[in-house]
C-alpha positions as CSV (number, residue, x, y, z in Angstrom):
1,X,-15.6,-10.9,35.0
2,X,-13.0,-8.9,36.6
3,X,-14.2,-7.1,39.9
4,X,-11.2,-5.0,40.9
5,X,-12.0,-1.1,40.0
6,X,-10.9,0.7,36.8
7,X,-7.3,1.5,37.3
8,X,-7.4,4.9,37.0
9,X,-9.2,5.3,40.4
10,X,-7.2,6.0,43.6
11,X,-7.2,2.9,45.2
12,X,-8.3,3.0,48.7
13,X,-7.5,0.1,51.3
14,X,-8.8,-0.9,54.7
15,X,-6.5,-0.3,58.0
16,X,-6.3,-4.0,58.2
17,X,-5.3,-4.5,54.7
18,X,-2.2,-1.7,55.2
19,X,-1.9,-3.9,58.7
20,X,-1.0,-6.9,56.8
21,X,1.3,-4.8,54.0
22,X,3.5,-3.4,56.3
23,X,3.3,-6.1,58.6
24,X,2.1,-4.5,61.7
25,X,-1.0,-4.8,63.6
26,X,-4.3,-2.8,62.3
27,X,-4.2,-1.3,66.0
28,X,-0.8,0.2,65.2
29,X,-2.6,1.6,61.9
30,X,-4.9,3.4,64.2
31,X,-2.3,5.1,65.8
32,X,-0.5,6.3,63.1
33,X,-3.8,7.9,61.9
34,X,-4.4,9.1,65.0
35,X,-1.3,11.0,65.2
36,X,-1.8,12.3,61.5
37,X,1.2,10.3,60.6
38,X,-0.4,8.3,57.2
39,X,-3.1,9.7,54.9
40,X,-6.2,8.6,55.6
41,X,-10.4,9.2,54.5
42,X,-12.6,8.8,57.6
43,X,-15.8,7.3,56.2
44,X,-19.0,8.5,57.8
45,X,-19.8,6.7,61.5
46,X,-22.4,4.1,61.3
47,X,-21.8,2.8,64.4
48,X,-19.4,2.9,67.8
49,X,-16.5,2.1,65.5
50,X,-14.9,4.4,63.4
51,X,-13.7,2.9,59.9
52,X,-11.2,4.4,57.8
53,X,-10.0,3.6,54.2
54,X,-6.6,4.6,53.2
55,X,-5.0,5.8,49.8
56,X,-2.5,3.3,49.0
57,X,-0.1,5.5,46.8
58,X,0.2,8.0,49.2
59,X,0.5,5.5,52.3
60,X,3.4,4.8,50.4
61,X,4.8,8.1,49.2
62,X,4.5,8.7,53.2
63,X,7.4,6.1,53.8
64,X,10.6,6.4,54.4
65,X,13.7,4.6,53.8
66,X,15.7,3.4,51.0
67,X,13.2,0.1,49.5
68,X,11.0,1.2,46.5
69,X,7.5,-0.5,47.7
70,X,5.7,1.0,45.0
71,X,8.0,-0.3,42.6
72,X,8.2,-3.9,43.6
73,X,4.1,-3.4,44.0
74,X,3.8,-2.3,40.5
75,X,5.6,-4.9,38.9
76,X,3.6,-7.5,40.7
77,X,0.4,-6.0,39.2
78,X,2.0,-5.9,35.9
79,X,2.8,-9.1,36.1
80,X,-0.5,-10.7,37.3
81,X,-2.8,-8.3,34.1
82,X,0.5,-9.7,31.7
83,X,-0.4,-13.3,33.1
84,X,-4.1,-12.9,32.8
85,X,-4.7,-13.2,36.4
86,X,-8.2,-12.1,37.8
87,X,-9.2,-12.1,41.4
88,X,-11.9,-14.6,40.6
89,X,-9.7,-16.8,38.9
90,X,-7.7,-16.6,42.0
91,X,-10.5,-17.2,44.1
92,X,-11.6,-20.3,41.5
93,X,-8.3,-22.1,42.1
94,X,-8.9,-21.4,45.7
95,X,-12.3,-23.2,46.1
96,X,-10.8,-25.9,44.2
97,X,-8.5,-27.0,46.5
98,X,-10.9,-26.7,49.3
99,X,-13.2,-29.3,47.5
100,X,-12.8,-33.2,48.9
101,X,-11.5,-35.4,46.2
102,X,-13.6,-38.6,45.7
């Protein structure tokens, strides 16, 4: 069973998930929503922390320079449904290779 949601809804992503895209600290993710400078949803407060979920097409569109993420990040999608790869089969292989060999 595949868990990942339909394709057709936005997909949103945590500030340490973008973090670990662009390859910057989730603190420096923070910032840049603090200064308005990447989209973001606030979700309600639950607590002393604030958490914040961001729309991953449109932290992209908000990039600049001259590399086409989105395109390289589409293909890899396409690539993994054309190869039949699931997050749990993912996962699966995973555990498997955490498992001691008798």
């Amino acid at each position: 069973m595949n868990t990942t949601l339909p394709r057709l809804s936005p997909r949103l992503i945590t500030t340490r998930e973008a973090a670990e895209l662009l390859h910057v600290s989730p603190r420096t993710i923070v910032k840049w929503i603090d200064n308005d400078a990447i989209p973001y949803l606030r979700l309600p407060q639950a607590g002393k922390r604030q958490e914040y979920r961001i729309p991953l097409a449109a932290l992209l569109k908000s990039l600049g320079g001259n590399y086409d993420l989105a395109a390289e990040l589409r293909a890899l999608d396409a690539a993994s449904l054309e190869a039949g790869v699931t997050d749990e089969g993912v996962l699966a292989a995973l555990d498997e290779l955490d498992e001691p060999t008798s």
